[in-house]
C-alpha positions in Angstrom: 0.0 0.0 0.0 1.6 3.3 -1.0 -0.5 6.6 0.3 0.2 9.7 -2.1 0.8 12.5 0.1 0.7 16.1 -0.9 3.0 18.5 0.6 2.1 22.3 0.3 4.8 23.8 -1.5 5.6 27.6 -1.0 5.1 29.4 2.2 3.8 26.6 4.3 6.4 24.1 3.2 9.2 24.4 6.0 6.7 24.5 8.5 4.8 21.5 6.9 8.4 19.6 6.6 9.2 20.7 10.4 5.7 19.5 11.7 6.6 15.8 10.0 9.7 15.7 11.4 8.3 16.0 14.4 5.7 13.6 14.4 8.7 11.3 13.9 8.9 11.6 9.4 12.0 12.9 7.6 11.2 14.4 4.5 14.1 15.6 2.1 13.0 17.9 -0.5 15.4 18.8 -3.2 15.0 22.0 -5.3 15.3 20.1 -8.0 12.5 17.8 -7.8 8.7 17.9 -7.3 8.9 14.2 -5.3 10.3 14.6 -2.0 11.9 11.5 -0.3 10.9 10.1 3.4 11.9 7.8 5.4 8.5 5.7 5.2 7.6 2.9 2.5 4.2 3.7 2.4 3.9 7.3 1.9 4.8 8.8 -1.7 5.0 12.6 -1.4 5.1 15.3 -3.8 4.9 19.3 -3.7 1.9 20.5 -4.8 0.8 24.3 -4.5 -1.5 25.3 -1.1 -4.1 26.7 -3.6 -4.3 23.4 -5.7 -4.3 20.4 -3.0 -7.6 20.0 -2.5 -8.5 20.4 -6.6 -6.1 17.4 -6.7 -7.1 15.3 -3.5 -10.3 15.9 -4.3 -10.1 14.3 -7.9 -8.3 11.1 -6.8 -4.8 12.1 -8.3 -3.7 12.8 -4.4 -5.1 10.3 -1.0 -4.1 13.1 0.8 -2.7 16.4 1.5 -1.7 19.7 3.6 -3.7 22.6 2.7 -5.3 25.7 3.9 -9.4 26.2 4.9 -9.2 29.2 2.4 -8.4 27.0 -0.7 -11.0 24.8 0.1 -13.9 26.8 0.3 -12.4 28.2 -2.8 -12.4 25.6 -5.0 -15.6 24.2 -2.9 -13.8 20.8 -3.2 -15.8 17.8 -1.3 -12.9 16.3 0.4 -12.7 14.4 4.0 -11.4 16.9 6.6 -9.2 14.2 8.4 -7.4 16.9 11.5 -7.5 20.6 12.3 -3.6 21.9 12.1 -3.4 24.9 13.3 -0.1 26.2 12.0 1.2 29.1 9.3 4.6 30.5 7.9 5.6 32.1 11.2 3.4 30.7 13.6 1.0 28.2 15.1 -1.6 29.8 14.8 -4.6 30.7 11.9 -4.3 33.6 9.3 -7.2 35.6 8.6 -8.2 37.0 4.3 -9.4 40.4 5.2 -10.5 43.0 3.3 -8.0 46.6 3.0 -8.6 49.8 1.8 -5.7 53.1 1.8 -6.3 54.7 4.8 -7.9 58.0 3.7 -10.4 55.7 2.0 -13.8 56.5 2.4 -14.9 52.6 1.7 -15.6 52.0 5.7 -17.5 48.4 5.0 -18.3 45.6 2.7 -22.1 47.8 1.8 -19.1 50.6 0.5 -18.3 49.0 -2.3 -20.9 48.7 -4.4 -19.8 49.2 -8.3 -15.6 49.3 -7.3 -12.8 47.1 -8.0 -11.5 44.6 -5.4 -8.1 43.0 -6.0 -7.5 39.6 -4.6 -6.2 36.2 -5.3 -9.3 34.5 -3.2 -11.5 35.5 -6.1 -14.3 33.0 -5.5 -14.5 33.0 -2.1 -14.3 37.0 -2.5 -17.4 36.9 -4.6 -19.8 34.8 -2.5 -18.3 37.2 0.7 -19.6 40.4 -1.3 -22.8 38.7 -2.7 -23.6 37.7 1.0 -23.4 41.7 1.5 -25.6 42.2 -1.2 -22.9 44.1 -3.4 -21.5 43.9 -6.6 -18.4 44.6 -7.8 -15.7 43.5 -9.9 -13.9 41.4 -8.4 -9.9 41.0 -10.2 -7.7 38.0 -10.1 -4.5 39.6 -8.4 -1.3 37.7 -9.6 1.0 39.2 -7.0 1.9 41.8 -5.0 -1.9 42.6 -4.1 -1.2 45.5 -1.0 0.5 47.7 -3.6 -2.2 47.6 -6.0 -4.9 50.5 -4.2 -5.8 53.1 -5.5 -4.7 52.9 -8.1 -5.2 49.6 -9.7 -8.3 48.7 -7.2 -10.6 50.2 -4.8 -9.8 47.4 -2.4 -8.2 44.2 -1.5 -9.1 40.9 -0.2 -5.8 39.6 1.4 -4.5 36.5 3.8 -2.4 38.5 6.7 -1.1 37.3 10.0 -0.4 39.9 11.9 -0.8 42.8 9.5 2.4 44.2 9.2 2.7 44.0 5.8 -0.5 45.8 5.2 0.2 48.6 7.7 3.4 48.9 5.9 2.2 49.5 2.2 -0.6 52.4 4.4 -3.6 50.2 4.4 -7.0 49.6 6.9 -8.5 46.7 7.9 -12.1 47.2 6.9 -13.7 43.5 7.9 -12.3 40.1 8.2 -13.6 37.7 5.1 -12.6 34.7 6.9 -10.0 32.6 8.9 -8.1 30.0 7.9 -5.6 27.6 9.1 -3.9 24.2 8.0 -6.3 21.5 7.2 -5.1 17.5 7.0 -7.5 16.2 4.2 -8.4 13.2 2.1 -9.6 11.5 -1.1 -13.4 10.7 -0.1 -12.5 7.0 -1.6 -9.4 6.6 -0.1 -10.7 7.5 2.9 -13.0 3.8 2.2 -10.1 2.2 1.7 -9.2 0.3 5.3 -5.3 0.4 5.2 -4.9 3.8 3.5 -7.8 5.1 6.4 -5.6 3.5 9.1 -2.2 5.1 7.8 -4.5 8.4 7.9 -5.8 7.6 11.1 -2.0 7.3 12.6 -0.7 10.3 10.6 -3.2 12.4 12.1 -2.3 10.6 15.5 0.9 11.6 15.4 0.8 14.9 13.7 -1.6 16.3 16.6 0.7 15.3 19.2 3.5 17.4 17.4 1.4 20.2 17.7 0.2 19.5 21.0 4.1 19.3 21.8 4.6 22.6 20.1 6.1 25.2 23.1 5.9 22.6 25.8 9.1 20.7 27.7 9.4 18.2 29.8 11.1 18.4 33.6 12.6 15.9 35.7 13.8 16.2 39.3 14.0 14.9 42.7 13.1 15.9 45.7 13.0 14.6 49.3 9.3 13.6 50.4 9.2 16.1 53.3 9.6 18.8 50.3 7.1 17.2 48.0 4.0 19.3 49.1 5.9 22.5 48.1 7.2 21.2 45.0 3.8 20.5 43.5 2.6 23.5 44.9 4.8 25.0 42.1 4.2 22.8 39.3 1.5 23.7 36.6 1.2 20.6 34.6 -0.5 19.2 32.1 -2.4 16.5 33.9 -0.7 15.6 37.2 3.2 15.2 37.8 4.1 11.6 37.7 5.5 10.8 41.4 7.8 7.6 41.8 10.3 6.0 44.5 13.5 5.7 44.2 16.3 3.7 45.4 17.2 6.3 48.1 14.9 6.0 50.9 12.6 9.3 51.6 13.1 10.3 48.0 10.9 10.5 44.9 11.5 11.2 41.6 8.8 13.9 39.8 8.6 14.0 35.8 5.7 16.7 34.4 5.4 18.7 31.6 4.8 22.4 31.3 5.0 25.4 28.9 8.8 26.5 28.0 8.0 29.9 28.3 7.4 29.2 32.6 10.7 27.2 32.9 12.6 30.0 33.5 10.3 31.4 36.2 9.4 27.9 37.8 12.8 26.1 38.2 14.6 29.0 40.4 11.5 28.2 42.6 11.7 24.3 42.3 15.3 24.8 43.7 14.3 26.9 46.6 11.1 24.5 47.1 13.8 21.7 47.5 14.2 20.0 44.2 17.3 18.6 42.7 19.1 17.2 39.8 16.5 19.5 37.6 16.2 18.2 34.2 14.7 20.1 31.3 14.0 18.2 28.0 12.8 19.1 24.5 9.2 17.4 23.2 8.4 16.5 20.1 5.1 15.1 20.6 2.4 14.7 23.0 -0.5 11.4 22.3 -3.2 11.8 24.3 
């Protein structure tokens, strides 16, 4: 059984290739090739665009495939949605396609732009935004370099931003968000059918959820004297409760939990004064639940 695999090539591919590695997958991709190698016989990868995947998973061609919500809903492809992956170019977290105007623009909502020009690569989703509205406009496939295009060239632009430097930078307003979107794991509705290709699903999604569960979080180990245990836990924020266990010294224990990485630095000066020794800090790369 070989499971074709899409791989989002462009913005989201490092992180993609990061998130694999850390569900335990090394991929290679060469810059010369469309057909990345990894370490696993069953999988068969290949770099597809974000803004195609689900075109091509949903036809069959791919079993599966890393692509945004946004690209879905706008090529309304009927795919399974197999995990949520919450994940972008610079962060973990979801991008929003809003829509910008310059900033002495008098266009203060969608309602404004009745009869105007709106730039934007998301052109279909874009359309059914501004019909929900009520408006009609013309609505421009943008090939590029969409923030630079107002006044100009458009009244408006539909764009995907993260934090919205770039569009503060080029002297543009956020006028309405047109929707969020974040990584989607999807599949092939008939491969999904298929039992061994739904089980290899099943444990990539397994294990690509605990990478991003793992995502920020460490693990500590230390030991402590019994007498001191109350006021070690009293210190500990952990994920579920520390694991407590004996060891071969008498009177001591050894506690292993797991915690954010941005608290280590506050909690293990405290740990030590609490009584804890032999502190351990260790790096995660996933969490299974």
């Amino acid at each position: 059984m070989k499971l074709k695999l899409g791989i989002p090539k462009g913005s989201l591919q490092d992180a993609t290739v990061d998130l694999f590695r850390r569900a335990g997958f090394h991929i290679h991709v060469s810059e010369r090739s469309y057909f990345p190698t990894v370490d696993d016989p069953e999988l068969e990868c290949m770099l597809i665009r974000a803004q195609e995947m689900s075109r091509y998973v949903d036809d069959g061609i791919l079993d599966a495939g890393l692509t945004g919500l946004d690209w879905i809903r706008e090529n309304q492809s009927d795919v399974v949605e197999v995990a949520d992956l919450v994940y972008a170019k610079q962060s973990f977290g979801k991008v929003r396609w809003v829509l910008a105007v310059p900033e002495a623009s008098p266009i203060m909502g969608p309602r404004d732009l009745q009869g105007k020009i709106v730039a934007t690569e998301l052109v279909g989703a874009t359309k059914r935004y501004l019909e929900s509205h009520g408006v009609k406009a013309k609505v421009e496939f943008s090939w590029g370099a969409t923030e630079v295009k107002p006044p100009e060239l458009a009244d408006a632009i539909v764009e995907v931003t993260e934090t919205g430097s770039s569009l503060r930078a080029n002297k543009l307003r956020i006028v309405d968000t047109v929707m969020e979107s974040n990584t989607k794991f999807i599949a092939n509705k008939k491969s999904w059918k298929d039992s061994a290709k739904r089980q290899k699903l099943e444990n990539l999604k397994m294990l690509l959820e605990g990478a991003m569960a793992a995502f920020g979080k460490v693990g500590l180990l230390l030991n402590v004297n019994k007498k001191n245990l109350p006021a070690v836990l009293k210190v500990l924020p952990a994920l579920k409760r520390p694991t407590i266990s004996n060891l071969s010294e008498r009177g001591w224990v050894a506690v292993h939990t797991i915690l954010d990485e941005r608290t280590v630095r506050d909690i293990i000066p405290l740990l030590k004064k609490a009584g804890g020794q032999g502190i351990v800090e260790y790096p995660l790369n996933k969490i299974v639940m």
